[in-house]
gemmi code that builds the backbone of each chain (N, CA, C; Angstrom):
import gemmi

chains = {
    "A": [
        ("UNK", (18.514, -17.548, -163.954), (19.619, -18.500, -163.960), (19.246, -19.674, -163.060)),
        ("UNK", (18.364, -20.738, -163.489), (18.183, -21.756, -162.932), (19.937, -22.885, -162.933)),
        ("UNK", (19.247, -23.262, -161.751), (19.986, -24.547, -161.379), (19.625, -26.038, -160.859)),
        ("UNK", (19.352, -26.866, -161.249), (19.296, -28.147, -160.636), (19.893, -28.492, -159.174)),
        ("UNK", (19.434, -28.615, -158.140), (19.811, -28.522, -156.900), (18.898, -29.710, -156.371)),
        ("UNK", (19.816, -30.666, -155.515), (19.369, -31.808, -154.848), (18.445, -31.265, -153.762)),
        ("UNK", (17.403, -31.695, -153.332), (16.666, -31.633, -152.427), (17.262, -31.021, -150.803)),
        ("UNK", (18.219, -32.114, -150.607), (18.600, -31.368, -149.540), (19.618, -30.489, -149.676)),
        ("UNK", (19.917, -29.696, -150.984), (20.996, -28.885, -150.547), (20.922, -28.022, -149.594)),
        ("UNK", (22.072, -27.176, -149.921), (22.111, -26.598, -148.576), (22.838, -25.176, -149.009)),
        ("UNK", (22.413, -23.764, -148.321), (23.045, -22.692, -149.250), (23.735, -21.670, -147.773)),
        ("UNK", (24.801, -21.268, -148.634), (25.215, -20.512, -147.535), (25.685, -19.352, -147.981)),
        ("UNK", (25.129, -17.907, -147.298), (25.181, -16.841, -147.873), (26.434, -15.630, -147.259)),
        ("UNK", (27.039, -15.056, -148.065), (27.891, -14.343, -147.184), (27.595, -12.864, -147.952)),
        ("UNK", (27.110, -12.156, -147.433), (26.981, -10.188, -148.036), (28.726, -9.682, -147.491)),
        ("UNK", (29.463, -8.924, -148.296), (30.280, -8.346, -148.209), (30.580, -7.007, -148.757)),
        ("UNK", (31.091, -5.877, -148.059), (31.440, -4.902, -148.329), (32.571, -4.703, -149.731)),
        ("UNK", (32.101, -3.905, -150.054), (33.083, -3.773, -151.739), (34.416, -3.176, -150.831)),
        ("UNK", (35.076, -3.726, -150.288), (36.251, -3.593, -149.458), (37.370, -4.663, -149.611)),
        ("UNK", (38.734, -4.479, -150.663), (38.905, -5.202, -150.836), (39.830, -6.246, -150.015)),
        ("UNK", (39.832, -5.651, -148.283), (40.660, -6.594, -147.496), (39.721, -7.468, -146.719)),
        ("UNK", (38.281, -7.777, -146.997), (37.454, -8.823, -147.234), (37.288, -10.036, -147.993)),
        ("UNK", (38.306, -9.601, -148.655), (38.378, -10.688, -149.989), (38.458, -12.315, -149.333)),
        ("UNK", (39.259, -12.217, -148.316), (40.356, -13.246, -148.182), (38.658, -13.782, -147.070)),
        ("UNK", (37.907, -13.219, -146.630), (36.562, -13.573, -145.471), (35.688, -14.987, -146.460)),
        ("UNK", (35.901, -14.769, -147.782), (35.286, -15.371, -148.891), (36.161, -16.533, -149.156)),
        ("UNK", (37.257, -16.627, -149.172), (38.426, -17.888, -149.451), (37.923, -18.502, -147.389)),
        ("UNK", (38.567, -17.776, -146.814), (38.260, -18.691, -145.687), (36.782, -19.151, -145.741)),
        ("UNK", (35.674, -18.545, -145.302), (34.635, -19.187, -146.201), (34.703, -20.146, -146.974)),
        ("UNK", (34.953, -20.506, -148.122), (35.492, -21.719, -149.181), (36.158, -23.063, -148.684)),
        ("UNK", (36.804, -22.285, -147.707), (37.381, -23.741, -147.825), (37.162, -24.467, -146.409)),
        ("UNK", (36.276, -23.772, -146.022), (35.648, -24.607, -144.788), (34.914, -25.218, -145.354)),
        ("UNK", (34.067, -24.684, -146.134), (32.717, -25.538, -147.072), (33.245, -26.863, -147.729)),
        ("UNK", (33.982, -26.532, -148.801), (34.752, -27.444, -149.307), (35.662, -28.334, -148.988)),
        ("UNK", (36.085, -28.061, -147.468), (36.820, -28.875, -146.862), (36.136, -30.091, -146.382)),
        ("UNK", (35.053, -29.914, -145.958), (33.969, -30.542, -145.189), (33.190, -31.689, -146.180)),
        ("UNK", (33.125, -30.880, -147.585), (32.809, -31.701, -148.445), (33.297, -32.774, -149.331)),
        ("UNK", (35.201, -32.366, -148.732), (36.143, -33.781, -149.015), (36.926, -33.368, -150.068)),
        ("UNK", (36.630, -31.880, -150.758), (37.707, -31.751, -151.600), (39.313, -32.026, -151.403)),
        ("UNK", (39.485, -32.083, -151.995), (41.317, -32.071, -151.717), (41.916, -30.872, -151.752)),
        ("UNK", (43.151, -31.133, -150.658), (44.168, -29.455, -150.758), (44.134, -29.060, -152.366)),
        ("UNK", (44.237, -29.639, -153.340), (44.705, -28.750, -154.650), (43.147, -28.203, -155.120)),
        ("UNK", (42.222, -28.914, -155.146), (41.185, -28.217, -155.494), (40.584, -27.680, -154.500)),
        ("UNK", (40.665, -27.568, -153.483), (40.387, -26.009, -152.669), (41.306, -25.244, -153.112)),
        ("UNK", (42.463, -25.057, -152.977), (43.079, -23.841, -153.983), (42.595, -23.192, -155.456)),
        ("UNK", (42.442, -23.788, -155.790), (41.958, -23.809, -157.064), (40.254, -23.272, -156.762)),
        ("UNK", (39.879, -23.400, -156.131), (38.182, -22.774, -155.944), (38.643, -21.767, -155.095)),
        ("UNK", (39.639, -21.653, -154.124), (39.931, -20.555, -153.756), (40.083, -19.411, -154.664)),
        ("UNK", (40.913, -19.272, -155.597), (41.581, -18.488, -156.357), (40.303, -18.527, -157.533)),
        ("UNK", (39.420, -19.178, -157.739), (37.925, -18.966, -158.630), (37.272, -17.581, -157.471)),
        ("UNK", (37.070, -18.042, -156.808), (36.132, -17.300, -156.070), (36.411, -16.185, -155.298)),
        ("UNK", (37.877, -15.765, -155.653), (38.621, -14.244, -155.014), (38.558, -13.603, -156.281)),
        ("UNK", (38.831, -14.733, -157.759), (38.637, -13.304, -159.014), (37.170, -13.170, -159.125)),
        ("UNK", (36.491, -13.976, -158.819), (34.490, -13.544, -159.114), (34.502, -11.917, -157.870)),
        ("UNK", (35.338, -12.169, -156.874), (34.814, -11.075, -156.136), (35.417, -10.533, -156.396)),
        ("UNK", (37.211, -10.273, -156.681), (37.643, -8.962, -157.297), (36.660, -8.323, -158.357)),
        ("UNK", (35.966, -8.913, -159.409), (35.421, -8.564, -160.510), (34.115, -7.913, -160.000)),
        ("UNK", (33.796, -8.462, -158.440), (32.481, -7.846, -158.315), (32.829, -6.268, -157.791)),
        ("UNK", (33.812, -6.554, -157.169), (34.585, -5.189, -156.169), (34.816, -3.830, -157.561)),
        ("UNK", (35.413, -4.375, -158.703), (35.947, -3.569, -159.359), (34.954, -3.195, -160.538)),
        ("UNK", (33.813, -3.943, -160.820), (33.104, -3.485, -162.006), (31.574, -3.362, -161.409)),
        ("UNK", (31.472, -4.086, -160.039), (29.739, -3.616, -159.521), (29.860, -3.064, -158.145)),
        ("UNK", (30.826, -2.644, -157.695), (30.505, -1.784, -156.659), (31.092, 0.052, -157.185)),
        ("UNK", (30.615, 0.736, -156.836), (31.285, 1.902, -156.953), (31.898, 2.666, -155.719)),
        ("UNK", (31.425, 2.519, -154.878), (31.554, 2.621, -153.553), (32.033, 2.001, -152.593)),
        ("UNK", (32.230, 2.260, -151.243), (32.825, 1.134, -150.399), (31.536, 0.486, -149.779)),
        ("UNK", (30.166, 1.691, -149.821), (29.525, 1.025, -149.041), (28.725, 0.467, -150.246)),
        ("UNK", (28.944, 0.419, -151.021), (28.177, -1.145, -152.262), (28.886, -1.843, -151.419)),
        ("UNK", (28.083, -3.325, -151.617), (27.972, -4.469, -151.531), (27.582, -5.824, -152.494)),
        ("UNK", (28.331, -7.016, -152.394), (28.072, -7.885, -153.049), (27.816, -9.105, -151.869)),
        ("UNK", (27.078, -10.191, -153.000), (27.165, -11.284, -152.101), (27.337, -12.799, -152.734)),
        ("UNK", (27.945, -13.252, -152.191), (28.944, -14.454, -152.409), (28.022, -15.919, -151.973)),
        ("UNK", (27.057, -16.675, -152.609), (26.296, -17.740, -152.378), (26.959, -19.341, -152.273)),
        ("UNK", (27.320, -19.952, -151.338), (27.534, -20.848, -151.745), (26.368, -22.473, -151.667)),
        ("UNK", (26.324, -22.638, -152.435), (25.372, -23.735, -152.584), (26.000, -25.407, -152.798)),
        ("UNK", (25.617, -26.089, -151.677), (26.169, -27.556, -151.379), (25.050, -28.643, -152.033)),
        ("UNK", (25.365, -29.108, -153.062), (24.325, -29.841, -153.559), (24.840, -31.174, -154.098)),
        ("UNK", (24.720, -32.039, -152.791), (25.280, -33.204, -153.175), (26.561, -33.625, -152.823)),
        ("UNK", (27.250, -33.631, -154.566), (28.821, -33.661, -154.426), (29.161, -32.560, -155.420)),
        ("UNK", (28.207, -31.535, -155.516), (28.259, -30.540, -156.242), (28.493, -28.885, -155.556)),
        ("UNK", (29.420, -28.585, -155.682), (29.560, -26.815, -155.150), (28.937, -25.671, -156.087)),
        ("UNK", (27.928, -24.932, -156.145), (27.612, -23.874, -157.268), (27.914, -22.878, -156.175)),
        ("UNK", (29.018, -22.014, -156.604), (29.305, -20.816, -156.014), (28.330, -19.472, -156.937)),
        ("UNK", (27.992, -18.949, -156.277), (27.147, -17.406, -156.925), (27.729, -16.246, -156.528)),
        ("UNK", (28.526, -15.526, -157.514), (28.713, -14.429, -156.908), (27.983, -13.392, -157.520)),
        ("UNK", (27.174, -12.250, -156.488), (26.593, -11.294, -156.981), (26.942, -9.895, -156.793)),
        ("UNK", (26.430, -9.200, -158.301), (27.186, -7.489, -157.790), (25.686, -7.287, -158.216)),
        ("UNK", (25.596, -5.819, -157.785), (24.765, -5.043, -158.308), (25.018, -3.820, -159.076)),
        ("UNK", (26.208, -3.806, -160.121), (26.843, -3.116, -160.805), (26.177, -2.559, -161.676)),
        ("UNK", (27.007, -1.857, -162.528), (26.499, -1.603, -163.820), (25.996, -2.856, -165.234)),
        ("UNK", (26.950, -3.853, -164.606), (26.784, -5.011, -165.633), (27.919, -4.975, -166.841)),
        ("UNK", (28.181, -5.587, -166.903), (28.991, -5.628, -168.652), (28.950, -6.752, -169.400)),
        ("UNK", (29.586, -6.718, -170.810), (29.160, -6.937, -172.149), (29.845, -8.299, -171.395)),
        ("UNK", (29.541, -9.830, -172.030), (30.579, -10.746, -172.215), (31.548, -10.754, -173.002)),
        ("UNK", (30.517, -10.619, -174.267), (31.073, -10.955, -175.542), (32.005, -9.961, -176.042)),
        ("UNK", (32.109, -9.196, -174.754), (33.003, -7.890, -175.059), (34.462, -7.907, -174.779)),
        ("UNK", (34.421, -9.629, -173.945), (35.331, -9.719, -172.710), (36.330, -10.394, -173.406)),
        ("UNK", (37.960, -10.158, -173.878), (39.041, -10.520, -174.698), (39.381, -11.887, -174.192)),
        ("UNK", (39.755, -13.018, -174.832), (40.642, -13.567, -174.691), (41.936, -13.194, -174.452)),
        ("UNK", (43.074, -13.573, -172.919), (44.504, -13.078, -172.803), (45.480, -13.598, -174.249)),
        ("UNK", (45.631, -12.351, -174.436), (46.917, -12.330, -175.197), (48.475, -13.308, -174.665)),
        ("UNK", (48.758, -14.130, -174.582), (49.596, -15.260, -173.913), (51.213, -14.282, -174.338)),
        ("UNK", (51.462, -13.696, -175.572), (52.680, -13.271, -176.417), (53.027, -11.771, -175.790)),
        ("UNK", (51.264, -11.217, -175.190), (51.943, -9.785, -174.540), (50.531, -9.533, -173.446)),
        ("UNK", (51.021, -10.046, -172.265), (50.111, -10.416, -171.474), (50.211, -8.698, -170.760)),
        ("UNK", (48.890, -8.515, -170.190), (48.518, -7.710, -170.032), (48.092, -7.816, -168.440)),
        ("UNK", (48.198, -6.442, -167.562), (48.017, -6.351, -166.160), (46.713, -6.676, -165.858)),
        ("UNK", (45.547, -6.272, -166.300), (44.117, -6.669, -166.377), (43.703, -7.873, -167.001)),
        ("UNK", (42.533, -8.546, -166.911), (41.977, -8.932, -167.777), (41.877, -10.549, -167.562)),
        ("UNK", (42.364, -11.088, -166.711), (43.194, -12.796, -166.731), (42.135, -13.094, -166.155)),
        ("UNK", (41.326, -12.532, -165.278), (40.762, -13.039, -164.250), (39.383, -14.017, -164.456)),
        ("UNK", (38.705, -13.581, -165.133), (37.798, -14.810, -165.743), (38.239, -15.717, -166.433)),
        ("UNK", (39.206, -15.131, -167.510), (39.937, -16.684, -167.948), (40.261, -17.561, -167.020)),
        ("UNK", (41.111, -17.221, -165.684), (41.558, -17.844, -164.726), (40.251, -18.859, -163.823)),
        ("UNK", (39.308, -17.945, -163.860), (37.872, -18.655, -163.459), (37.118, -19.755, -164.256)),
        ("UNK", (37.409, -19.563, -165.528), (36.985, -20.410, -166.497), (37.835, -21.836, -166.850)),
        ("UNK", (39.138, -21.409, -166.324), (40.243, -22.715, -166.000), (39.945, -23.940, -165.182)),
        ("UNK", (39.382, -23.006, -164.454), (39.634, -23.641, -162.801), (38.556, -24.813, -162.562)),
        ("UNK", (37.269, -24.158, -163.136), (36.165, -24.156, -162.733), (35.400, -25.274, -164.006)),
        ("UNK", (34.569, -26.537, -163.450), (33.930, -27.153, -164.361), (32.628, -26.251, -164.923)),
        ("UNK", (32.131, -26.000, -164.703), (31.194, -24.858, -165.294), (31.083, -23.412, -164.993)),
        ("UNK", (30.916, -22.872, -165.381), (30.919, -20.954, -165.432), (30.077, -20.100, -166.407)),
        ("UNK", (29.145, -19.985, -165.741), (28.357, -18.922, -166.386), (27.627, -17.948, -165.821)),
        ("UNK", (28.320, -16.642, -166.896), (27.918, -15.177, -166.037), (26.364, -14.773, -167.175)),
        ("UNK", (25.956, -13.871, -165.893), (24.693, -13.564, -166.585), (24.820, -12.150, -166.379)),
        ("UNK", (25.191, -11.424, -167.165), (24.907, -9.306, -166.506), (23.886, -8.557, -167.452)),
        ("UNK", (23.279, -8.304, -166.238), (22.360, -6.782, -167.510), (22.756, -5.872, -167.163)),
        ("UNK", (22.346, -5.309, -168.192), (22.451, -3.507, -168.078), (21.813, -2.967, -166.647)),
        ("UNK", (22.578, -2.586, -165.998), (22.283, -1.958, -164.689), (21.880, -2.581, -164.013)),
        ("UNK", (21.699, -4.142, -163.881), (21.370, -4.313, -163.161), (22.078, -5.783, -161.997)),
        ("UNK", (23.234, -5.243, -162.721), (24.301, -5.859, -161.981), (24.392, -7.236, -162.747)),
        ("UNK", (25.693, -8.447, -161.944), (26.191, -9.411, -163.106), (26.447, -10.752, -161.614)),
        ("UNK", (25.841, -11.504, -162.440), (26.075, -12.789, -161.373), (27.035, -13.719, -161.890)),
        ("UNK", (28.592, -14.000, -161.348), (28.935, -15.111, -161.958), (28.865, -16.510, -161.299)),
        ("UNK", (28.494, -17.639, -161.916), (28.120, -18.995, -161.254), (29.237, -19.821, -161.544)),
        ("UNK", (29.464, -20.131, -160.757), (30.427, -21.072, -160.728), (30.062, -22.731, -160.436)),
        ("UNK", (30.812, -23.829, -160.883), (29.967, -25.150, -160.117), (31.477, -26.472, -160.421)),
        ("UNK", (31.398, -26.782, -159.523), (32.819, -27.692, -159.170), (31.964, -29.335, -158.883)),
        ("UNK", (32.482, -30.237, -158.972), (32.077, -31.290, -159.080), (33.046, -32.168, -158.499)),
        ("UNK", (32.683, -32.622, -157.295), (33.635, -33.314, -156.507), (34.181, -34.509, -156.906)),
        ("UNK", (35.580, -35.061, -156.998), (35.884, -36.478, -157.961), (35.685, -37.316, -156.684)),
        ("UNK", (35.501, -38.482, -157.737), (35.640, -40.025, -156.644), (36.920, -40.000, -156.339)),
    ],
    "B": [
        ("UNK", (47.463, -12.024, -145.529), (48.363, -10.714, -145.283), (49.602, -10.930, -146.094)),
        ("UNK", (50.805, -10.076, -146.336), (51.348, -9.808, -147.116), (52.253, -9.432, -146.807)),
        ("UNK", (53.751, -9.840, -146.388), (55.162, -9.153, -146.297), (56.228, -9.562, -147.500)),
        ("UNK", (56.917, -8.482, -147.450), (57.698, -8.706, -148.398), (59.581, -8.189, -147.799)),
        ("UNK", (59.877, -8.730, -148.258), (61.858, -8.904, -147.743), (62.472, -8.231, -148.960)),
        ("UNK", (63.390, -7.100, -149.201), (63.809, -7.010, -150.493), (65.223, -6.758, -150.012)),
        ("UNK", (66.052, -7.370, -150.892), (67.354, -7.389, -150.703), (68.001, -6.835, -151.941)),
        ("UNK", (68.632, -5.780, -152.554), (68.889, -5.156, -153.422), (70.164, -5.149, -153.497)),
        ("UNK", (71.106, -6.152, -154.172), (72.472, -6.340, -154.464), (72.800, -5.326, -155.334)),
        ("UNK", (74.463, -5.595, -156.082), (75.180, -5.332, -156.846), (74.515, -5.554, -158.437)),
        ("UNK", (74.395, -6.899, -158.121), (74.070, -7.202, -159.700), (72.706, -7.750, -159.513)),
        ("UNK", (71.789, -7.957, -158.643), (70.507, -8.311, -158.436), (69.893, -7.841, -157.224)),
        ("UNK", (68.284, -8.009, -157.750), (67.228, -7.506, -157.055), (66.254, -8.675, -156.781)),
        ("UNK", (66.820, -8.902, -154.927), (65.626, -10.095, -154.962), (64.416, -9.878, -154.044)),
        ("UNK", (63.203, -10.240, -154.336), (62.506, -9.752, -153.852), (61.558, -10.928, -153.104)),
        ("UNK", (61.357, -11.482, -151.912), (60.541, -12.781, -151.668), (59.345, -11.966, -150.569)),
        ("UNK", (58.392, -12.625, -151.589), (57.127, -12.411, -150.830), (56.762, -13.511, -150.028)),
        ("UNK", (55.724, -12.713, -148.852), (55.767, -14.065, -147.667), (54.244, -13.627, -147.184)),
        ("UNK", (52.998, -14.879, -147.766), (51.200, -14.502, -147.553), (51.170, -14.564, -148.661)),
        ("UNK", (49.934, -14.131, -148.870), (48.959, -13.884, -149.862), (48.930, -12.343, -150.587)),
        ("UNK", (49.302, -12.565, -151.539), (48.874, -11.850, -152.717), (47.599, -11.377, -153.387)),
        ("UNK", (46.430, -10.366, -152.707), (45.079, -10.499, -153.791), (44.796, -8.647, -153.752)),
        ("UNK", (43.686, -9.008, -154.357), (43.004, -7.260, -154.474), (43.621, -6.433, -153.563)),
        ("UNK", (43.616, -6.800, -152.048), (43.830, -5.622, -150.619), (45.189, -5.695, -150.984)),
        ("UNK", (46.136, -7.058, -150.801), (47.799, -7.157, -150.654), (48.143, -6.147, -151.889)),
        ("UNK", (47.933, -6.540, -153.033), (48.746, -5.832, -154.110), (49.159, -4.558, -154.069)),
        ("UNK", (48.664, -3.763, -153.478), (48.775, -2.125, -153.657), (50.068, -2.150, -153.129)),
        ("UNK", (50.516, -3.098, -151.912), (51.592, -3.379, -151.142), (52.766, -3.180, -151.943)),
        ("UNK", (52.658, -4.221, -152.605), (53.429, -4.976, -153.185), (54.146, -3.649, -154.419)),
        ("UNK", (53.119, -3.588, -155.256), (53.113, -2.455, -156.621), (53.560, -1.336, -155.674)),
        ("UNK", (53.278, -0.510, -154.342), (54.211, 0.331, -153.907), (55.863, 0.118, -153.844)),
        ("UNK", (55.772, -0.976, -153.379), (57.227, -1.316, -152.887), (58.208, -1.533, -153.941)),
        ("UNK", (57.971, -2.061, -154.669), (58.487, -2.595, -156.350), (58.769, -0.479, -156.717)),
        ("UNK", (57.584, 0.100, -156.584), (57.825, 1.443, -157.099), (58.990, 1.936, -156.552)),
        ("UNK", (59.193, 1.569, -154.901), (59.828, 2.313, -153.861), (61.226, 2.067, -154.965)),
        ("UNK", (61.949, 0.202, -155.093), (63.140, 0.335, -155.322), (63.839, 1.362, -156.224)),
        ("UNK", (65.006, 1.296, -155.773), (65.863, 2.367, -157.127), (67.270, 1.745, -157.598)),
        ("UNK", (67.568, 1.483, -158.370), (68.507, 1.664, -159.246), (68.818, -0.038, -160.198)),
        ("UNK", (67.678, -0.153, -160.384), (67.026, -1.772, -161.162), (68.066, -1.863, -162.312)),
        ("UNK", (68.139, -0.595, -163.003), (68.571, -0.932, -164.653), (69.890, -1.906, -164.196)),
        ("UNK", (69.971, -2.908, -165.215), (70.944, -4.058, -165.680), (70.922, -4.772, -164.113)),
        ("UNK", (70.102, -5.023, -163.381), (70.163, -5.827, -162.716), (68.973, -7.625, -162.870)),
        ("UNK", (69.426, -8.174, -162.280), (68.687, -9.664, -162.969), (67.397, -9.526, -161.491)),
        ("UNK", (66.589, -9.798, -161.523), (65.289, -9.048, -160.544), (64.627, -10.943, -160.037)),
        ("UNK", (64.398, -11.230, -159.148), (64.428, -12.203, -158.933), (63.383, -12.408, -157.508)),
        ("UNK", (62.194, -13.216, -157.602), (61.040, -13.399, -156.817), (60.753, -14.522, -156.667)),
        ("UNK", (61.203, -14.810, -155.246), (61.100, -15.476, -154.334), (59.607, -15.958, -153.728)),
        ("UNK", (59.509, -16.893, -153.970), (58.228, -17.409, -153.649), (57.761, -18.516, -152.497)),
        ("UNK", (59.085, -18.450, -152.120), (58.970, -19.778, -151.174), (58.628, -19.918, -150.146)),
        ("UNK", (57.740, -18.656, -149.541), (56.693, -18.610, -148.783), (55.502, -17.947, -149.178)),
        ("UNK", (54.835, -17.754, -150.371), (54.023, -17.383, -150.812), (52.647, -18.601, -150.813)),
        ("UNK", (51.553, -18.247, -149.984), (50.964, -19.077, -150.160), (49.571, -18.756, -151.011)),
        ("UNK", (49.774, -17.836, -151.368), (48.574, -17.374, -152.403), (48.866, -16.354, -153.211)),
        ("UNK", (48.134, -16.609, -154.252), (48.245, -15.364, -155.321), (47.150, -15.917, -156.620)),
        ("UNK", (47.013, -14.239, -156.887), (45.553, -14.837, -157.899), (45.859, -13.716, -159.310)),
        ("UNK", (44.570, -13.181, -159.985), (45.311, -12.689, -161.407), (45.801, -11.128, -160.819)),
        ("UNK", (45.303, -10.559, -159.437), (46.139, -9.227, -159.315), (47.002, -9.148, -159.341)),
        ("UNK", (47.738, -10.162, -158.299), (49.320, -10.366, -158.010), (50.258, -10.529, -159.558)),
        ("UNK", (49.259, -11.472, -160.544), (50.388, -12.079, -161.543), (50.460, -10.627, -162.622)),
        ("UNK", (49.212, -9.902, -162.024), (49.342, -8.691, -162.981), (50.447, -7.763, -162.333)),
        ("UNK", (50.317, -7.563, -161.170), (51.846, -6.599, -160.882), (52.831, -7.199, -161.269)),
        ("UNK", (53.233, -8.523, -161.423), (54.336, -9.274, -161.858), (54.378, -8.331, -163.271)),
        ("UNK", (53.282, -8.606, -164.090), (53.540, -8.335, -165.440), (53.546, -6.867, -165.642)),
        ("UNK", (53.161, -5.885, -164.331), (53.471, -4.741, -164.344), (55.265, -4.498, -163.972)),
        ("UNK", (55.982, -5.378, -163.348), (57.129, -5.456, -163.314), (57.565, -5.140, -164.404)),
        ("UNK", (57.402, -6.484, -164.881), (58.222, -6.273, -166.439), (58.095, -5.463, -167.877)),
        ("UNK", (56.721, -5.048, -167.513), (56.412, -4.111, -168.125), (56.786, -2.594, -167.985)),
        ("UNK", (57.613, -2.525, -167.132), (58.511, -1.114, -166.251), (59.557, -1.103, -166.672)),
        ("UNK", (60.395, -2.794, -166.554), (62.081, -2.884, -166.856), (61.687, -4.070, -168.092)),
        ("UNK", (61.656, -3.882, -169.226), (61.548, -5.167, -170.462), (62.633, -5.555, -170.381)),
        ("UNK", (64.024, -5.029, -169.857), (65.067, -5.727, -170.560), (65.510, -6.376, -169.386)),
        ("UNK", (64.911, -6.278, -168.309), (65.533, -7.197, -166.905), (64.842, -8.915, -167.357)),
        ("UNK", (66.127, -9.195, -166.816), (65.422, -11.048, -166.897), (65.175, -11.172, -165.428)),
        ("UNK", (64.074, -11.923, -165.219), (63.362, -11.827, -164.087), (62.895, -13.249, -164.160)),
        ("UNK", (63.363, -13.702, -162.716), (62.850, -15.037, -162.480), (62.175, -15.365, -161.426)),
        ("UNK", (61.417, -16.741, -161.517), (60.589, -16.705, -159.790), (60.807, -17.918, -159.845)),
        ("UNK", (61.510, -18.305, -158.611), (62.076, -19.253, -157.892), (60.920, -19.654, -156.584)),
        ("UNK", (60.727, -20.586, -156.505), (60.459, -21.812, -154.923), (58.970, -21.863, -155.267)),
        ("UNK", (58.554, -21.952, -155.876), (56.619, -21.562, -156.228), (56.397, -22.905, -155.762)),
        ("UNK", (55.278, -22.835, -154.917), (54.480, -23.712, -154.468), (53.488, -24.296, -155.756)),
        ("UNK", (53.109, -25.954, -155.714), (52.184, -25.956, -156.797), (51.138, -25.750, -157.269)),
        ("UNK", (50.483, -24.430, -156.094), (49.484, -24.067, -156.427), (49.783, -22.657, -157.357)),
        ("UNK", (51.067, -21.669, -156.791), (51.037, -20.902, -157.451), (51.795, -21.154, -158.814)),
        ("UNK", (52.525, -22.253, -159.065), (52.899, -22.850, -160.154), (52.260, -22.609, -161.690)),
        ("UNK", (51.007, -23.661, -160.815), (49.977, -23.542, -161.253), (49.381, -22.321, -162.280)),
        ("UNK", (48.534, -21.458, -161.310), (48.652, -20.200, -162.481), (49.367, -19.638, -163.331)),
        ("UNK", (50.638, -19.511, -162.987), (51.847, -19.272, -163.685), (51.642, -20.003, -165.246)),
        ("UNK", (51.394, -21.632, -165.459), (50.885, -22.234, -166.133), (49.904, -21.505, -167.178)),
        ("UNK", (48.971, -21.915, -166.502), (47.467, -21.506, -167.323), (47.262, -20.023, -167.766)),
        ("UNK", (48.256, -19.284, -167.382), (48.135, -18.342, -167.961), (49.310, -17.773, -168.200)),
        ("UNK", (49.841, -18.969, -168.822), (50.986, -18.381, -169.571), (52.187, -17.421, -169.338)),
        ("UNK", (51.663, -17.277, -168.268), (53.221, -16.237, -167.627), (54.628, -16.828, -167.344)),
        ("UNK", (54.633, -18.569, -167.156), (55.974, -19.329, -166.992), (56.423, -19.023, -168.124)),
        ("UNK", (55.423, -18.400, -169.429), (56.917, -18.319, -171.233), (57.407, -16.843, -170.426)),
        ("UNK", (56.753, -15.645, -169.845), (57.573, -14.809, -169.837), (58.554, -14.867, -169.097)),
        ("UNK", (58.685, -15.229, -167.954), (59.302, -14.794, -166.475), (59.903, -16.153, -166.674)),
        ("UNK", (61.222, -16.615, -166.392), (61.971, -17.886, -166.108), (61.486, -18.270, -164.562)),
        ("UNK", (61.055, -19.314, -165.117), (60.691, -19.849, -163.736), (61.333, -21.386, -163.097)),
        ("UNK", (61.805, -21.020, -161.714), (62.670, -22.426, -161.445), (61.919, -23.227, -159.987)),
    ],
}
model = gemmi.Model(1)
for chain_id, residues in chains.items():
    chain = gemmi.Chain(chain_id)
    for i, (resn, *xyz) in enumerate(residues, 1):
        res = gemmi.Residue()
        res.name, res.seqid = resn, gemmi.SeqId(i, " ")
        for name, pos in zip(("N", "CA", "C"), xyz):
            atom = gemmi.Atom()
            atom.name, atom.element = name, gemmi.Element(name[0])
            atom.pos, atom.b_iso = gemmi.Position(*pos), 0.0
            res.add_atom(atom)
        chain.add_residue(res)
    model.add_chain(chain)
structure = gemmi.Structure()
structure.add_model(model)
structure.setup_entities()
């Protein structure tokens, strides 16, 4: 999963326990980054709430354990944010992955849609066993 | 973090959450909702007006709400425009009356 990255970017790594009252270590995280980089209050929310369902999804489909671990990349490139989140899961299907039913919405399932809302680009990559990275990348406005 | 206030009237059940809503909070939340008793024919009503976060767990216990009581009308009042927001994009403002 290449990326185009300005020379001087800049990456910042956070490893976290598949624990899910860590979650929130990853939003604070975020929005220091992004704060710094001039986003605005609504789109730090909005990358907030991207980057708590990439890690719920990592918590709930690539860790099995508490002591699995994932890790949460953030990469400053420019006026560009590529968030990476990584599991080392089992991996799963995309193309397996439903569109929400809007008429009989369902307790599961919103959460990448919700990522795919939010977010100017998104793309997950998972293999079979060998866990699933989703990328995220936000693009700062004038 | 995550508190919640529930005030359980005559003819309504209001419930205002106060923090964040995600993976750790929810279990909270989905206990407490379990705890109440005596919902049937009452109008169920969530308070948001100190809620400063919530993501698709939270909106899923919502929809585990109503998916418990179908025939309660259930509304969420004071939403900030971030949690508005989701409410939006995923379509949960057609179920839940939202003010």
């Amino acid at each position: 999963m290449e990326v185009q990255t300005k020379e001087d970017a800049v990456k910042i790594s956070l490893t976290l326990p598949g624990i899910p009252e860590f979650v929130s270590v990853a939003r604070l995280t975020l929005s220091g980054i992004a704060n710094r980089m001039g986003f605005d209050i609504d789109a730090i929310e909005d990358l907030k709430v991207a980057v708590s369902e990439a890690c719920t999804n990592a918590m709930k489909h690539g860790c099995n354990i508490a002591d699995d671990s994932y890790v949460v990349n953030y990469i400053v490139s420019g006026d560009r944010l590529i968030i990476d989140v990584c599991d080392s899961g089992r991996g799963f299907d995309l193309e397996a992955v439903e569109s929400p039913d809007f008429d009989n919405p369902k307790e599961n399932g919103l959460g990448l849609y919700i990522i795919k809302t939010l977010m100017d680009e998104v793309e997950v990559k998972s293999l079979e066993n060998n866990g699933t990275i989703i990328r995220m990348i936000k693009q700062l406005e004038e | 973090m995550l508190s919640i206030s529930i005030n359980n009237e005559n003819d309504k059940l209001e419930v205002a959450l106060i923090g964040e809503v995600d993976i750790y909070t929810v279990d909270m939340l989905k206990n407490k909702m379990d705890e109440v008793q005596e919902v049937k024919g009452k109008e169920i009503i969530f308070d948001l007006e100190k809620l400063d976060y919530i993501d698709s767990t939270g909106l899923g216990a919502l929809i585990g709400v109503k998916g418990k009581h179908p025939d309660a009308v259930i509304k969420v009042v004071n939403m900030k425009s971030n949690v508005s927001r989701l409410f939006d994009i995923t379509g949960l403002s057609k179920i839940f009356i939202t003010e």
